[in-house]
C-alpha positions as CSV (number, residue, x, y, z in Angstrom):
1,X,-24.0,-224.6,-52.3
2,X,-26.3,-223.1,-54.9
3,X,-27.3,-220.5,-52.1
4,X,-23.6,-219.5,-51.4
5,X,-22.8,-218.6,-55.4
6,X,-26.2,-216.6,-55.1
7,X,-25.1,-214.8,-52.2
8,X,-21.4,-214.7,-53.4
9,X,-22.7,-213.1,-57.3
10,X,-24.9,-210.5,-55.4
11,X,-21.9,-209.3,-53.1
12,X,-19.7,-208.7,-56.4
13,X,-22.8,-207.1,-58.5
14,X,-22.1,-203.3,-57.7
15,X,-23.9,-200.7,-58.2
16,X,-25.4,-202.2,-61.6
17,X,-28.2,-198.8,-62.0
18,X,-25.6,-196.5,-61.7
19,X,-23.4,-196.7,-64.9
20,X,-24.0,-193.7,-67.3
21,X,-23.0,-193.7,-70.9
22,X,-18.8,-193.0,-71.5
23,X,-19.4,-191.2,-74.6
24,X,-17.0,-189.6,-77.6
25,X,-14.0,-188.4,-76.7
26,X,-14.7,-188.8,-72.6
27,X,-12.0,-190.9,-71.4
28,X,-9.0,-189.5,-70.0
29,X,-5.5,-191.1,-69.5
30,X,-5.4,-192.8,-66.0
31,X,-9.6,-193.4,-65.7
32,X,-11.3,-195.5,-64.5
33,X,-15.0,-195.6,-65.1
34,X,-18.4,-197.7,-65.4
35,X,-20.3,-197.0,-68.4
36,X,-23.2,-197.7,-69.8
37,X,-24.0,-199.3,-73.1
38,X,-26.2,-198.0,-75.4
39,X,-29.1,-200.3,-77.1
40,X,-28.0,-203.0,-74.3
41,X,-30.1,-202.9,-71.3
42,X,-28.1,-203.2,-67.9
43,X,-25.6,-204.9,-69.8
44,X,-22.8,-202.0,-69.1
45,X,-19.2,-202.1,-68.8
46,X,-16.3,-201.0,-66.4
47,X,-13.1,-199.4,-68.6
48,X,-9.5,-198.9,-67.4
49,X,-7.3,-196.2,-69.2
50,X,-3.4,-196.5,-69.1
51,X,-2.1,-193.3,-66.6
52,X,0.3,-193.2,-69.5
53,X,-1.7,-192.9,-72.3
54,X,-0.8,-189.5,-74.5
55,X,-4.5,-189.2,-75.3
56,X,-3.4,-189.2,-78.8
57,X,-2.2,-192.7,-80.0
58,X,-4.6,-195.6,-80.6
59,X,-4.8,-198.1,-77.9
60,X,-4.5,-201.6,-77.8
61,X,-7.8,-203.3,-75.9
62,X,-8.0,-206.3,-73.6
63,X,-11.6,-207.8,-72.9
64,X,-11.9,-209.6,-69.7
65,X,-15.1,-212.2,-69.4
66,X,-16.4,-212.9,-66.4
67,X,-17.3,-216.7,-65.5
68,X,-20.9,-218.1,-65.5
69,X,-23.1,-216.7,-62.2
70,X,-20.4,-214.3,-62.0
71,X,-20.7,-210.7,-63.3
72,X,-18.1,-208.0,-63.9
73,X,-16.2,-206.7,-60.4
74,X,-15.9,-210.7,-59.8
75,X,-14.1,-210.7,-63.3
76,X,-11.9,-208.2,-61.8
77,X,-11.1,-209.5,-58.8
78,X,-10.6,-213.1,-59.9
79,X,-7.3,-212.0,-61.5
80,X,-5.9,-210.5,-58.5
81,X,-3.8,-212.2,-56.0
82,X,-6.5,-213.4,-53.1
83,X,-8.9,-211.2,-54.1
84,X,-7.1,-208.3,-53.5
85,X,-8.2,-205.5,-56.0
86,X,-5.4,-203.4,-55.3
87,X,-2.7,-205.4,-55.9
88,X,-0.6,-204.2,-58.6
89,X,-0.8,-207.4,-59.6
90,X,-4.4,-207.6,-61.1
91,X,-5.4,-207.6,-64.7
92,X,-6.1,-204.4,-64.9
93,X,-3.6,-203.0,-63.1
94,X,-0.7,-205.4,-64.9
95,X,-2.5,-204.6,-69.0
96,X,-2.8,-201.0,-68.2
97,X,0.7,-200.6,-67.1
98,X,1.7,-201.7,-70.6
99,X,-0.1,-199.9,-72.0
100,X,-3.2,-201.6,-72.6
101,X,-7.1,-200.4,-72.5
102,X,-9.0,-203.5,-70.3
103,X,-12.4,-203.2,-71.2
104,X,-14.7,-205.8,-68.5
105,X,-18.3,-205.9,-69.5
106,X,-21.2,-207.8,-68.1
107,X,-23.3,-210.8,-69.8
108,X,-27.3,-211.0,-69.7
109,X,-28.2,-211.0,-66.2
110,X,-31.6,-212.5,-64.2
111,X,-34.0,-210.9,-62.4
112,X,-33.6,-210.2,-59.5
113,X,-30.7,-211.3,-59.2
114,X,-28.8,-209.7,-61.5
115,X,-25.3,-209.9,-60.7
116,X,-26.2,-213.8,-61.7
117,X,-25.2,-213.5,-65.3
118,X,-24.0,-215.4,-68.2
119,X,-22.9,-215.7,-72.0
120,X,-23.7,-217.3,-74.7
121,X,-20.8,-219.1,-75.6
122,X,-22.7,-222.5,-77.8
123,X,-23.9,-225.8,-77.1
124,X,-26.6,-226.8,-76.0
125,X,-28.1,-229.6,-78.9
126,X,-26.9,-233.3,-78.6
127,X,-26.5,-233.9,-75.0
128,X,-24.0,-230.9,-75.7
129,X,-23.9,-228.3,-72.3
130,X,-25.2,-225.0,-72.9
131,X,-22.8,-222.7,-72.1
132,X,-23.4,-220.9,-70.1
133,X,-27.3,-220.7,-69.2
134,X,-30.1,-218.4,-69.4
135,X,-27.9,-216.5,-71.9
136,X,-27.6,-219.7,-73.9
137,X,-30.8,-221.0,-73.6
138,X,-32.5,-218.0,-74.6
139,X,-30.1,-217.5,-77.7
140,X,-29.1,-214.2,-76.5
141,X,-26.5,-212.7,-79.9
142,X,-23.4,-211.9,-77.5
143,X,-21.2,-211.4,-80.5
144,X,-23.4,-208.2,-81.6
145,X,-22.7,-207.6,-78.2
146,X,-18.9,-207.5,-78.1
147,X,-19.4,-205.9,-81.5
148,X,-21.4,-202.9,-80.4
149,X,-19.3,-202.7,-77.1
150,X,-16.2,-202.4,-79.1
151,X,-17.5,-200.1,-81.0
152,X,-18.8,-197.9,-78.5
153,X,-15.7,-197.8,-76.9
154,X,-14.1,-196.6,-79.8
155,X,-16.2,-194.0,-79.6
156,X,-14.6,-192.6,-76.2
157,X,-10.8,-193.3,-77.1
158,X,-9.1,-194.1,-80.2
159,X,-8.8,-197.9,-79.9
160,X,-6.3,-200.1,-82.7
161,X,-8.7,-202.1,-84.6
162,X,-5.4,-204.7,-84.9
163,X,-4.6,-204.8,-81.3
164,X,-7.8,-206.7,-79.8
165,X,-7.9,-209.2,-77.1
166,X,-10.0,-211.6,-75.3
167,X,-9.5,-213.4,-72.2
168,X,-11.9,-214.9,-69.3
169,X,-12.6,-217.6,-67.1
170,X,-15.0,-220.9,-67.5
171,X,-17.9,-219.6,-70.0
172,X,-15.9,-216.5,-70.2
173,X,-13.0,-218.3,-71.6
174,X,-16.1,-220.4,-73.9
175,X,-17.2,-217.2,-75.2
176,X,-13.5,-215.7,-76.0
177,X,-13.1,-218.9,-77.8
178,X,-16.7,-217.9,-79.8
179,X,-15.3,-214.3,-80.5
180,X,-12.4,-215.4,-82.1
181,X,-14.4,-217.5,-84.7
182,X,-17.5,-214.8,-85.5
183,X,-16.5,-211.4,-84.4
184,X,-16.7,-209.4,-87.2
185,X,-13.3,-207.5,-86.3
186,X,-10.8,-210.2,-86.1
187,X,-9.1,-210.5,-82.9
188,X,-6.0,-210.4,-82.9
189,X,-5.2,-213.8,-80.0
190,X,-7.4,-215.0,-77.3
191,X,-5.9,-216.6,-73.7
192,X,-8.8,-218.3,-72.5
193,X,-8.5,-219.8,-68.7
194,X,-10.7,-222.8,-67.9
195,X,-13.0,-222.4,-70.7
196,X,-12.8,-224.5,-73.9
197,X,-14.6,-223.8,-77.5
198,X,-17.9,-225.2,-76.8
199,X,-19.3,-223.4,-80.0
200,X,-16.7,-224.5,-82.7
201,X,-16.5,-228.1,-80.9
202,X,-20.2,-228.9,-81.1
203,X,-20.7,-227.7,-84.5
204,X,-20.5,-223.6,-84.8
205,X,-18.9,-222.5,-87.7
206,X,-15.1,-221.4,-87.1
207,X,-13.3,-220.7,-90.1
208,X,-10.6,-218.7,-89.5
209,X,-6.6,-218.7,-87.6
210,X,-6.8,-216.9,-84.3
211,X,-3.4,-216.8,-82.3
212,X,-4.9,-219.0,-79.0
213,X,-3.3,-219.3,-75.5
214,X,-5.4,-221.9,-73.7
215,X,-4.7,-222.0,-70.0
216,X,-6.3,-225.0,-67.8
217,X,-6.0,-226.6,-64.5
218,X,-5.9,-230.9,-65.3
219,X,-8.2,-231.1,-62.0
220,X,-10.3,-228.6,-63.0
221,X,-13.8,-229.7,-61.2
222,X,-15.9,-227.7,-63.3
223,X,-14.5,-227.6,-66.8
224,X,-13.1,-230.9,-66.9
225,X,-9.8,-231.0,-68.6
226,X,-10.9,-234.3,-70.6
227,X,-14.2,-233.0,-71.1
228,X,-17.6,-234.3,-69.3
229,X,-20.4,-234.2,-67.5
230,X,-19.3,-232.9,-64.4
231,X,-20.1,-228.8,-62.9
232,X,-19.1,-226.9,-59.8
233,X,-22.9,-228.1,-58.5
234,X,-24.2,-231.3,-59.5
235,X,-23.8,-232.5,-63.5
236,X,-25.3,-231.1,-66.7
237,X,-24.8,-231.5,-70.5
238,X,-21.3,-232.5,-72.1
239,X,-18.6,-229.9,-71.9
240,X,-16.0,-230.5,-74.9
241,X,-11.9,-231.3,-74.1
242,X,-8.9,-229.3,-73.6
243,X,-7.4,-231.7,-76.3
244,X,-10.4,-231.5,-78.9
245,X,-10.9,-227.5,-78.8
246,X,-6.7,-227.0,-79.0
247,X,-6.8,-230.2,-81.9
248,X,-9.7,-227.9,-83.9
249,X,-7.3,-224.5,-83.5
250,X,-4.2,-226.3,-84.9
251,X,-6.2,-227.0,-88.1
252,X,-7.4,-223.9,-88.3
253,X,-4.1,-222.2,-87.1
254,X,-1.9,-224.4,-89.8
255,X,0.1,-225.7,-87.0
256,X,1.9,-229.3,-87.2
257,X,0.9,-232.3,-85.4
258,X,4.3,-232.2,-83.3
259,X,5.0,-229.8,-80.5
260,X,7.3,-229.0,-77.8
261,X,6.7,-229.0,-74.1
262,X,8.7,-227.5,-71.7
263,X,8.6,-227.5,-67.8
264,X,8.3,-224.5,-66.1
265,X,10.7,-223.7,-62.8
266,X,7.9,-224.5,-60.0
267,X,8.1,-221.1,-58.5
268,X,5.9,-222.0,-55.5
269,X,6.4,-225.9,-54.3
270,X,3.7,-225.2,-52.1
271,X,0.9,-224.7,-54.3
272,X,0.8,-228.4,-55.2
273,X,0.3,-227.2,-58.9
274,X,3.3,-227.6,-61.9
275,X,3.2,-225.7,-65.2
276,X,3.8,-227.5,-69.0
277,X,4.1,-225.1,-71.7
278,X,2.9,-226.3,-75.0
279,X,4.3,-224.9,-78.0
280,X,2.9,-226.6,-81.4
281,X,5.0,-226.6,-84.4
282,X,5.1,-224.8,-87.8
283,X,1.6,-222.5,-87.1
284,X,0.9,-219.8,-89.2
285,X,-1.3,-218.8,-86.0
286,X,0.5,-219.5,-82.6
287,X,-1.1,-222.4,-81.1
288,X,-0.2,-222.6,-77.3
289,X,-1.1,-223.9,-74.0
290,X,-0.2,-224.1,-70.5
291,X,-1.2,-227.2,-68.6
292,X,-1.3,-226.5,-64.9
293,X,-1.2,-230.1,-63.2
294,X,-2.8,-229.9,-59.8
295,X,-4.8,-226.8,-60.3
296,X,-8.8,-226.9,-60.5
297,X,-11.2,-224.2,-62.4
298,X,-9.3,-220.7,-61.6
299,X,-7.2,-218.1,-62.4
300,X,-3.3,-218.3,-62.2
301,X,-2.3,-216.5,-59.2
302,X,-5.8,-215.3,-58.7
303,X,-8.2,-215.0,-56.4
304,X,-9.6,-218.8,-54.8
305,X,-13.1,-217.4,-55.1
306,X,-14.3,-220.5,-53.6
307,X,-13.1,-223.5,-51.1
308,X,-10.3,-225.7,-52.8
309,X,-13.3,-228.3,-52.0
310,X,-15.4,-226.8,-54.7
311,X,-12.8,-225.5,-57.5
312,X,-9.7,-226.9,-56.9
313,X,-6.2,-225.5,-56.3
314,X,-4.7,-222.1,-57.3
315,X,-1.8,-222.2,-59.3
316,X,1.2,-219.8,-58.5
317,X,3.9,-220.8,-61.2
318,X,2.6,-218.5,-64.1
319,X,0.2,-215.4,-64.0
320,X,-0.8,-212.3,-65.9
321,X,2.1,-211.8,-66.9
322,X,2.9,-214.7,-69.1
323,X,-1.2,-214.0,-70.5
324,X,-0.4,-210.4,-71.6
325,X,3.0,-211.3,-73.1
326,X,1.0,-213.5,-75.7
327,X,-1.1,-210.7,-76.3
328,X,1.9,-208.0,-76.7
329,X,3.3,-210.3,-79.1
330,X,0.4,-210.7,-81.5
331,X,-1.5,-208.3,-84.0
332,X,-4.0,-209.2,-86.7
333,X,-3.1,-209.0,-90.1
């Protein structure tokens, strides 16, 4: 199985050598581009402009994290109904229509194989996982990172420093957790899917409200809901809890301990997967989660980049849609 997330990383890497820098003032309404970034070797990124943008107003910005071994055009097509990257259903395709710049950049990648890459999203003391490997182990600064992509990208379009997102899958969603506690620029709510806040739980410092969407499959095999042990291949160091990482954000969010759940219709009974919307009470910082029972370590309505075997069931009840309304609903103070 190790082999076939090899083989499956190195089919999604791309043309990695051919991304040039995306410099001031060189995006146009409607593009589309890979771009280098500057000071970060082969760690570029791939950018998607709204077709309706006036080229005048500043833009809102979404950053989509791929998952660990994965790289960016897997992030990409992970959102997209089976894979299919030109759905108008995608990520991309769904932010942008709203209005919404999606930035998708790559983590640290191996050699040779570097469409095998990874972020450093904490752990990694303590019996503690480290999420998510070589980036991790080798303490690579991924929030200068984010920090120096963001601001490159501000220097090819006018981007709302109030209006800034994160989202991703497994360490992806670890490392939006991580952003929303040390980014210098505040972001303005996170949606992490399948990923829980491995830094903050195990000890990082987090002291600040971040509006949080957590979404996550209760038979996820890779990110355990209740925490664990237990990876897509074989076992490795702790991963911290749905219930402790959402617990740490209602402190920090100045939420109540009550909250309200609410079934969602079951829009596909054949999925085998039902949504519970959790709604905490009182927060000064929305605190939220949807609970997809039945579904394993994947993207709502996404692509099943995997057999059901190895990451569980995709659910079809929610999708980006219900991820980018959080987002459209938030801005930083």
């Amino acid at each position: 199985m190790r082999a076939a997330l090899v083989l499956a990383a190195v089919a999604l890497s791309g043309c990695l050598d051919a991304d040039e820098r995306c410099g001031p003032g060189s995006l146009a309404a409607g593009d589309d581009r890979a771009c280098a970034m500057p000071g970060w070797l082969d760690r570029g990124y791939d950018v998607h402009v709204p077709a309706g943008w006036d080229g005048v107003s500043a833009l809102p910005v979404v950053m989509l994290f791929h998952g660990g071994g994965g790289n960016r055009g897997g992030a990409d097509r992970t959102t997209c109904p089976v894979g299919a990257v030109d759905s108008p259903q995608c990520l991309a395709a769904r932010a942008t229509a709203r209005g919404f710049v999606v930035v998708v950049p790559d983590g640290t990648g191996g050699r040779p194989l570097r469409g095998i890459r990874t972020w450093n999203a904490g752990g990694g003391e303590d019996g503690w996982d480290c999420t998510s490997g070589a980036a991790c182990q080798s303490g690579v600064d991924d929030v200068a990172y984010v920090g120096d992509l963001l601001a490159e990208v501000g220097t090819a379009l006018p981007v709302d420093p109030r209006r800034l997102y994160a989202t991703g899958i497994s360490n992806g969603g670890a490392i939006s957790h991580r952003l929303a506690c040390e980014l210098p620029t505040p972001l303005a709510a996170i949606a992490p899917v399948a990923g829980a806040n491995q830094f903050a739980d195990t000890g990082g410092a987090c002291p600040r409200a971040t509006p949080v969407l957590q979404i996550h499959g209760t038979e996820d095999p890779c990110w355990q809901y209740d925490g664990g042990t237990q990876a897509c291949i074989g076992e490795g160091g702790r991963k911290t809890s749905v219930a402790t990482t959402l617990e740490g954000w209602r402190l920090r969010n100045g939420c109540a301990p009550t909250f309200v759940d609410t079934a969602l219709p079951d829009v596909d009974p054949t999925d085998g997967v039902t949504v519970t919307h959790r709604v905490w009470d009182g927060c000064a910082a929305a605190t939220e989660l949807y609970r997809q029972d039945g579904a394993g370590h994947t993207w709502p309505s996404g692509w099943p980049y995997f057999g059901e075997d190895r990451i569980g069931k995709v659910g079809r009840d929610i999708g980006n849609d219900q991820l980018l309304d959080f987002f459209a609903s938030h801005v930083a103070p």
